[in-house]
C-alpha positions as CSV (number, residue, x, y, z in Angstrom):
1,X,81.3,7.9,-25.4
2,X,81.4,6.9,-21.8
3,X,81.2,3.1,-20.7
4,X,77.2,3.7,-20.1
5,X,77.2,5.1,-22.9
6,X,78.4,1.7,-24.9
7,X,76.4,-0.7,-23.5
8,X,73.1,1.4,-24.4
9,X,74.3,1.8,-27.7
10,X,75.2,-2.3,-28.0
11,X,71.7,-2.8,-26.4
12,X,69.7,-0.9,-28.7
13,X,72.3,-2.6,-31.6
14,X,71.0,-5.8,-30.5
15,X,67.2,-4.6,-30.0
16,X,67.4,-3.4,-33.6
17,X,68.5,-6.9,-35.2
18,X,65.7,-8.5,-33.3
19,X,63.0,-6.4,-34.6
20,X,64.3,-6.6,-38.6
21,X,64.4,-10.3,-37.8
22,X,60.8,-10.1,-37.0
23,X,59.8,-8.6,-40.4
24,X,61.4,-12.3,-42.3
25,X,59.6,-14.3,-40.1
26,X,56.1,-13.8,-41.3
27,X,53.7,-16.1,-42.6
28,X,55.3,-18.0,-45.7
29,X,53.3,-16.4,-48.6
30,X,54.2,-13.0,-47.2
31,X,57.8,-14.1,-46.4
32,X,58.1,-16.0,-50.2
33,X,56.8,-12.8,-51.9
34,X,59.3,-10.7,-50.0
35,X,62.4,-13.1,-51.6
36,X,61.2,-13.0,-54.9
37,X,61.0,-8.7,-54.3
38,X,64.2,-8.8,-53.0
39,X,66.0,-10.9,-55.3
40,X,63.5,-11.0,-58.4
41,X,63.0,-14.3,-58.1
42,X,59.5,-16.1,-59.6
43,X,59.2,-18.6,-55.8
44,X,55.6,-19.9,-55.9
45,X,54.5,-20.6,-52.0
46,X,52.7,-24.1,-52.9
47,X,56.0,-25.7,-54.3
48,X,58.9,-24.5,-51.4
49,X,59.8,-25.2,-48.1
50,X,61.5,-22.3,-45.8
51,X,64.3,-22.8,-43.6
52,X,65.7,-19.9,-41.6
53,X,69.6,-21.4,-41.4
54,X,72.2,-20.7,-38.9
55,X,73.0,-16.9,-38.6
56,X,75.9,-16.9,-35.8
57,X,79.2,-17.8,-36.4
58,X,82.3,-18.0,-34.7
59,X,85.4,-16.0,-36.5
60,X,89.4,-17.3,-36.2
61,X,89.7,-14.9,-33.3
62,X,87.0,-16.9,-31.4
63,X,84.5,-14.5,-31.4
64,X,81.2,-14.5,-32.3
65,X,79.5,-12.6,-35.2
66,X,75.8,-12.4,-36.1
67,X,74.1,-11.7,-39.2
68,X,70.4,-10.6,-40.0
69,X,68.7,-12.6,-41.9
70,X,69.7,-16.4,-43.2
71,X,67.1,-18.3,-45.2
72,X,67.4,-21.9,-47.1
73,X,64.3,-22.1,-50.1
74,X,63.7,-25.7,-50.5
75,X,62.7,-26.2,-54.3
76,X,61.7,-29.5,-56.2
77,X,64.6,-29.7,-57.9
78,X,67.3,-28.4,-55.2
79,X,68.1,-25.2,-52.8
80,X,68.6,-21.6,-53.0
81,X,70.2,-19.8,-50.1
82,X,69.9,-15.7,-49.0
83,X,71.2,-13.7,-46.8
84,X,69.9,-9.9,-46.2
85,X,71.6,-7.3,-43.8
86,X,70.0,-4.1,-42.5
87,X,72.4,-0.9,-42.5
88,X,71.2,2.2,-40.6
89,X,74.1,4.6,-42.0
90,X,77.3,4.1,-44.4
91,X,80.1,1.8,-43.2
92,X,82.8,1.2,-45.5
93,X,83.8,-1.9,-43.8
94,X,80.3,-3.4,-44.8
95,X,81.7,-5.6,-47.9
96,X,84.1,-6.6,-45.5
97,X,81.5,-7.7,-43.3
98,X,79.1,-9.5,-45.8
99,X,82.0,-11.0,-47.1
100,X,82.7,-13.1,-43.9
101,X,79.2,-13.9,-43.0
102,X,78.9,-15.2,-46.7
103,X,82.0,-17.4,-46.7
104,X,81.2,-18.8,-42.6
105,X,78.0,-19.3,-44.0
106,X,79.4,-21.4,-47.7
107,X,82.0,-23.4,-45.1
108,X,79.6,-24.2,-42.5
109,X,77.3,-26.0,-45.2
110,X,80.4,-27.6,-47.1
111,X,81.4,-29.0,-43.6
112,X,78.2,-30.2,-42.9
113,X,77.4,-31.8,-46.3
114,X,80.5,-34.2,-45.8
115,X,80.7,-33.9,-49.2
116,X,83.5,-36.6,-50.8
117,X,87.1,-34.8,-51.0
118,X,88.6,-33.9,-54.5
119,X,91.2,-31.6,-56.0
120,X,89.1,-28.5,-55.5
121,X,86.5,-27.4,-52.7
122,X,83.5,-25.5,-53.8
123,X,81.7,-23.1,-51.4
124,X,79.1,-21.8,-52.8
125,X,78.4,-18.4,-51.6
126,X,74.0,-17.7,-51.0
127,X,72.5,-14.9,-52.5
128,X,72.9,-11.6,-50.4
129,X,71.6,-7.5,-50.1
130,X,72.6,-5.2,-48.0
131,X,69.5,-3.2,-47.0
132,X,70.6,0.8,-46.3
133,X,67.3,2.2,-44.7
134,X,68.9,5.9,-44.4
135,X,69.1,8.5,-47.0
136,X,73.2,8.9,-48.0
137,X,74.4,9.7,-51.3
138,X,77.7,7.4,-51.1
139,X,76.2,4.3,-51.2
140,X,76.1,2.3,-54.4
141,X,74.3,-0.3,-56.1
142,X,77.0,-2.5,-54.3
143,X,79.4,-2.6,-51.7
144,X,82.5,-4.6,-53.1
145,X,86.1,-5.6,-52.6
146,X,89.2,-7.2,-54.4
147,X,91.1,-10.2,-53.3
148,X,94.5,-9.7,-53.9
149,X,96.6,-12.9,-53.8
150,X,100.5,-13.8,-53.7
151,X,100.9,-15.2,-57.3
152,X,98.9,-12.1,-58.8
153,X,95.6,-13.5,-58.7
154,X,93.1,-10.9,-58.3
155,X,89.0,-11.7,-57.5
156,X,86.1,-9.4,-57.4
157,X,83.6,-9.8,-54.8
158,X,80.2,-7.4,-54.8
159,X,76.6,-7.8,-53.0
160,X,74.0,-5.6,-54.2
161,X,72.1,-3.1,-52.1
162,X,69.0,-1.8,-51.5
163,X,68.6,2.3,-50.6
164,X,66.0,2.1,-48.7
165,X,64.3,5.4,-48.7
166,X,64.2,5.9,-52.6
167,X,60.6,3.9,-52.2
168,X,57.6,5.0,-50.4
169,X,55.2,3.0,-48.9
170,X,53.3,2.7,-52.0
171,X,56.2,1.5,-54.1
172,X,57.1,-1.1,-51.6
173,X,54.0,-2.4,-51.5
174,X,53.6,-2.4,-55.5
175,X,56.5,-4.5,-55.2
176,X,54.7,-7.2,-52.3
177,X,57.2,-6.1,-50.4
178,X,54.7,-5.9,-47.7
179,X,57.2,-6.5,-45.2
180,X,59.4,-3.6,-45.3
181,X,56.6,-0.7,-45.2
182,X,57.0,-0.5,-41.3
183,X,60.7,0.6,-41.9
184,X,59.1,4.0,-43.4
185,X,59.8,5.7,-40.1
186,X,63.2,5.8,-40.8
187,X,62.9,8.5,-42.6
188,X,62.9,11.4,-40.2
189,X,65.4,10.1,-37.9
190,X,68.2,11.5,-39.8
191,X,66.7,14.9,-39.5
192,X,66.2,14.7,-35.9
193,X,69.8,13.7,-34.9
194,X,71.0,16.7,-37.3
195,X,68.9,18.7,-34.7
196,X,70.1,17.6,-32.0
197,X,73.2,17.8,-32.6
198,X,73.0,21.6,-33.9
199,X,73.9,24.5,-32.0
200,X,70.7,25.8,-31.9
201,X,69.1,27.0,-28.6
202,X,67.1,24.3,-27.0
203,X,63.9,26.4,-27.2
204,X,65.0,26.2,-31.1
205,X,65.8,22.4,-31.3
206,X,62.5,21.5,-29.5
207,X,60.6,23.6,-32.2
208,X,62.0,22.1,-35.2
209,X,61.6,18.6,-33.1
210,X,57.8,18.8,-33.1
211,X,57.8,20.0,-36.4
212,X,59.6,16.6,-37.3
213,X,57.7,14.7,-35.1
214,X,54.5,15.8,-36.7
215,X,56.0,14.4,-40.1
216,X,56.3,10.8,-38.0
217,X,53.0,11.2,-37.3
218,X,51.9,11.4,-40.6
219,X,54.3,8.9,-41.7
220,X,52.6,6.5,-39.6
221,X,49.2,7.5,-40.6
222,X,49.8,6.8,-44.0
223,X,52.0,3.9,-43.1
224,X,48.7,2.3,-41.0
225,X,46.3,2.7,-44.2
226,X,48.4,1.1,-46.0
227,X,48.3,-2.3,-43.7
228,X,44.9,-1.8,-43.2
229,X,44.4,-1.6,-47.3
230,X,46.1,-5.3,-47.5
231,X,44.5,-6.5,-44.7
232,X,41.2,-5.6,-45.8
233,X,42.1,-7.1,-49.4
234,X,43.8,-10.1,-47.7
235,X,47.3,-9.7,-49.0
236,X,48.0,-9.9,-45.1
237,X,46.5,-12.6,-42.8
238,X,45.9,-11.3,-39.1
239,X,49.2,-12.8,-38.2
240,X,50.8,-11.3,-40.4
241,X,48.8,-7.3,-39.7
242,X,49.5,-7.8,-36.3
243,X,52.9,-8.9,-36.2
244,X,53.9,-5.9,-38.7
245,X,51.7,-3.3,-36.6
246,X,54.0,-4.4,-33.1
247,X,56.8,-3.9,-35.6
248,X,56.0,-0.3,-36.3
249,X,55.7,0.3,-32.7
250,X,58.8,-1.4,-31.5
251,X,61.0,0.8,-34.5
252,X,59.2,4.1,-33.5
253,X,60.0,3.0,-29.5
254,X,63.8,2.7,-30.5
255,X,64.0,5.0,-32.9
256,X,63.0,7.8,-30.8
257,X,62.6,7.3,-27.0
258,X,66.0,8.9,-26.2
259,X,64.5,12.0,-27.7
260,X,63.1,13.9,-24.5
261,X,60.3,15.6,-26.6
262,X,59.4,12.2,-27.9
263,X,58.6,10.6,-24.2
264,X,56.7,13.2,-23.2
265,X,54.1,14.6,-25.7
266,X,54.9,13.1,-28.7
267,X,55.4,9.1,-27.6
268,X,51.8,9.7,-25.6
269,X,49.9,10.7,-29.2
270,X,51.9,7.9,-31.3
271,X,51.0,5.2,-28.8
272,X,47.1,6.4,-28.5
273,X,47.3,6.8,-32.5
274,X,48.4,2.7,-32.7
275,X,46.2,1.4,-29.6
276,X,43.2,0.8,-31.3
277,X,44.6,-0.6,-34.4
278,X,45.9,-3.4,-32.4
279,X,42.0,-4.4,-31.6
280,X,41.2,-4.0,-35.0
281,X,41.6,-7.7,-36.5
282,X,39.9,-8.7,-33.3
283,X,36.9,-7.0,-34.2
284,X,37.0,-7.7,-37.6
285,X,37.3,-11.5,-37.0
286,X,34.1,-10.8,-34.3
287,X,32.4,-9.1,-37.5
288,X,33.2,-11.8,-39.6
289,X,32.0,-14.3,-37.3
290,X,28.8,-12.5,-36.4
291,X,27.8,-12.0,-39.9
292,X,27.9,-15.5,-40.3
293,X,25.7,-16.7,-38.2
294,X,23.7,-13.8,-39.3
295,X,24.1,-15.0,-42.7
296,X,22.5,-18.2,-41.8
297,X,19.3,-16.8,-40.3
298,X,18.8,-14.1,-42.4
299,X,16.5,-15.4,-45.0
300,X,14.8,-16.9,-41.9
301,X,13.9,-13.4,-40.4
302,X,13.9,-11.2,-43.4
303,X,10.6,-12.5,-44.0
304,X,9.1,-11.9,-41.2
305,X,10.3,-9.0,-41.2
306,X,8.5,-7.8,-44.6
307,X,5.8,-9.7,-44.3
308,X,5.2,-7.8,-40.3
309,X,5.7,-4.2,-42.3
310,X,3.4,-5.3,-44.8
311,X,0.9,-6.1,-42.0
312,X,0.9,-2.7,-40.8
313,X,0.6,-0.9,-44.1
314,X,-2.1,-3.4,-44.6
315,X,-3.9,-2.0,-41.3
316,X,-3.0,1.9,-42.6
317,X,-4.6,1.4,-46.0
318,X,-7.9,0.5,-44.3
319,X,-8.1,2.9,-41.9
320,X,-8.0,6.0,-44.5
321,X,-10.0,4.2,-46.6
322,X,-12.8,4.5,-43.8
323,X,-11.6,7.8,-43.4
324,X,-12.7,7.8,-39.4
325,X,-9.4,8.9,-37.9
326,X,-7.0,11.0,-38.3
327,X,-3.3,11.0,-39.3
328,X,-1.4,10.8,-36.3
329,X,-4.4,8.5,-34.7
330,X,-3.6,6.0,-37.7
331,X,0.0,5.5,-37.3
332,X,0.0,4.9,-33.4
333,X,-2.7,2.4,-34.3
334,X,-0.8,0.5,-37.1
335,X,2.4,1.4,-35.1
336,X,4.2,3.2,-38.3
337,X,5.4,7.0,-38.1
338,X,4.0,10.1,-39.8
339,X,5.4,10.4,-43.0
340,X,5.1,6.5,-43.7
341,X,1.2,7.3,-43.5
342,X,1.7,10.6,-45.5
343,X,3.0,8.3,-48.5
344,X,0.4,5.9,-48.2
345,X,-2.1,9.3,-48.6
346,X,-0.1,10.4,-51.5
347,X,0.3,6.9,-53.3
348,X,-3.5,6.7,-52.8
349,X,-4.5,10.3,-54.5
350,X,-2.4,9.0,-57.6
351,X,-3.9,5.8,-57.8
352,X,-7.5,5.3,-60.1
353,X,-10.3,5.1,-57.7
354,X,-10.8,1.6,-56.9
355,X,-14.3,0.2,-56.9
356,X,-16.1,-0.3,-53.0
357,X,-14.7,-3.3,-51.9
């Protein structure tokens, strides 16, 4: 890979981490409900307090590193700390990885907690996941290592993982992990870099490309009734549908703009499938607002509203009683259509004559 090359790929690195940092900083009840998915834990919103801790560190080489996700859960009766990566593919230096970012993160809080010296220094580790969002057969339940000392000590460290594209958008949201269900895109990306990296002709790649691309669309269909289903049922506020919905279109934008059949055709009917949905808690707010101030007047008018109809049917009744005009002559004059005075005709021929009024 050239020097170009590099940087794009360290760009899009970095564009990545920003947008799976925007799906952990959602409104707290969605945010709270995600933790306790992730970690089965039982957090209610009304008794915790979030803070989204330090998530850069600086190594013994002087360099920086930079996990994903950091959060403190303030409870009554202490703290609980988590920390969640994202992994696109394997990498068997991941334990090494989470390993660090755990420790810099347990010895940045025993430094700051100027906690009183004794014999033995605690750090206490927070709780962590390693989120693999593509499909690979290697990756376990956990990604671990051993710690192998001088005086034969041995310990045995593990974080738990989460594969990613066992669940479908249903699932995830079963689970309130309401969060994640953007991430369901993933899920043809793998297919399409097997494509084009095939030695297929290009006639042949760009076949099987809109074939995949086809699946994204659908993927996003489904993945857009399924935020409109909680929205609608308020398991997301509008902060919340909105944020996730610029989430799905900032992971589709990454995940497939260097895909030349993807900026042409392809990226032109994914961004006119998402436009509208961006105005849709607009108008719903509007509608909600609207029927309001409807609600408020509508007793008001609905009676004048009956009681004008009954007016007119009044009028009608009289008319073919006298029997003077005909049908079309009396629903101009008591302004009602044809069929309205054809009832009237009917409910009259089953009624009992009435006596002459």
């Amino acid at each position: 890979m050239g020097e170009q090359g590099k940087k794009r790929g360290k760009r899009e690195a970095v564009q990545l981490d920003h947008i799976m940092r925007m799906l952990f900083r959602l409104s707290k009840r969605t945010v709270v409900r995600l933790i306790n998915g992730l970690f089965q834990e039982a957090l209610a919103e009304d008794s915790v307090k979030l803070h989204y801790a330090n998530s850069r560190f600086v190594n013994d080489r002087l360099r920086a590193i930079e996990g994903d996700f950091f959060l403190t859960v303030e409870l009554p009766g202490g703290k609980k700390e988590f920390h969640v990566e994202f992994q696109t593919l394997n990498d068997s230096s991941m334990a090494v990885r989470m390993f660090e970012y755990g420790f810099r993160h347990a010895l940045e809080h025993y430094r700051s907690a100027q906690a009183a010296p004794t014999d033995a220094i605690d750090l206490f580790f927070p709780r962590q996941l390693v989120i693999f969002l593509e499909e690979n057969h290697r990756i376990a339940e956990s990604v671990q290592l051993r710690l192998h000392f001088p005086d034969g000590q041995t310990a045995e460290y593990r974080a738990p993982t989460l594969r990613y594209w066992t669940y479908t958008g249903e699932e995830l949201a079963g689970k309130q992990l309401y969060a994640l269900i953007p991430l369901q895109v993933f899920r043809v990306r793998k297919r399409l870099q097997q494509i084009a990296r095939s030695g297929l002709t290009t006639a042949e790649k760009r076949q099987r490309m809109l074939a995949e691309f086809d699946e994204l669309k659908k993927i996003i269909t489904r993945t857009l009734e399924q935020l409109e289903m909680l929205y609608n049922h308020d398991e997301l506020d509008t902060g919340d549908f909105e944020q996730l919905l610029r989430a799905l279109q900032s992971i589709t934008d990454y995940l497939y703009h260097h895909y030349d059949v993807y900026q042409t055709q392809v990226d032109k009917e994914v961004r006119q499938m998402l436009e509208p949905w961006f105005d849709f808690p607009k108008l719903k707010r509007e509608a909600r607002r609207k029927g309001l101030l409807e609600g408020k007047i509508e007793g008001k008018i609905e009676g004048k509203i009956e009681g004008k109809m009954e007016g007119k049917l009044e009028v009608a009744r009289r008319l073919l009683e006298k029997g003077k005009l005909t049908v079309p002559e009396i629903a101009e004059a008591a302004d009602l259509t044809l069929e309205q005075i054809a009832q009237l005709q009917q409910n009259r021929q089953e009624q009992p004559d009435q006596p002459p009024m």
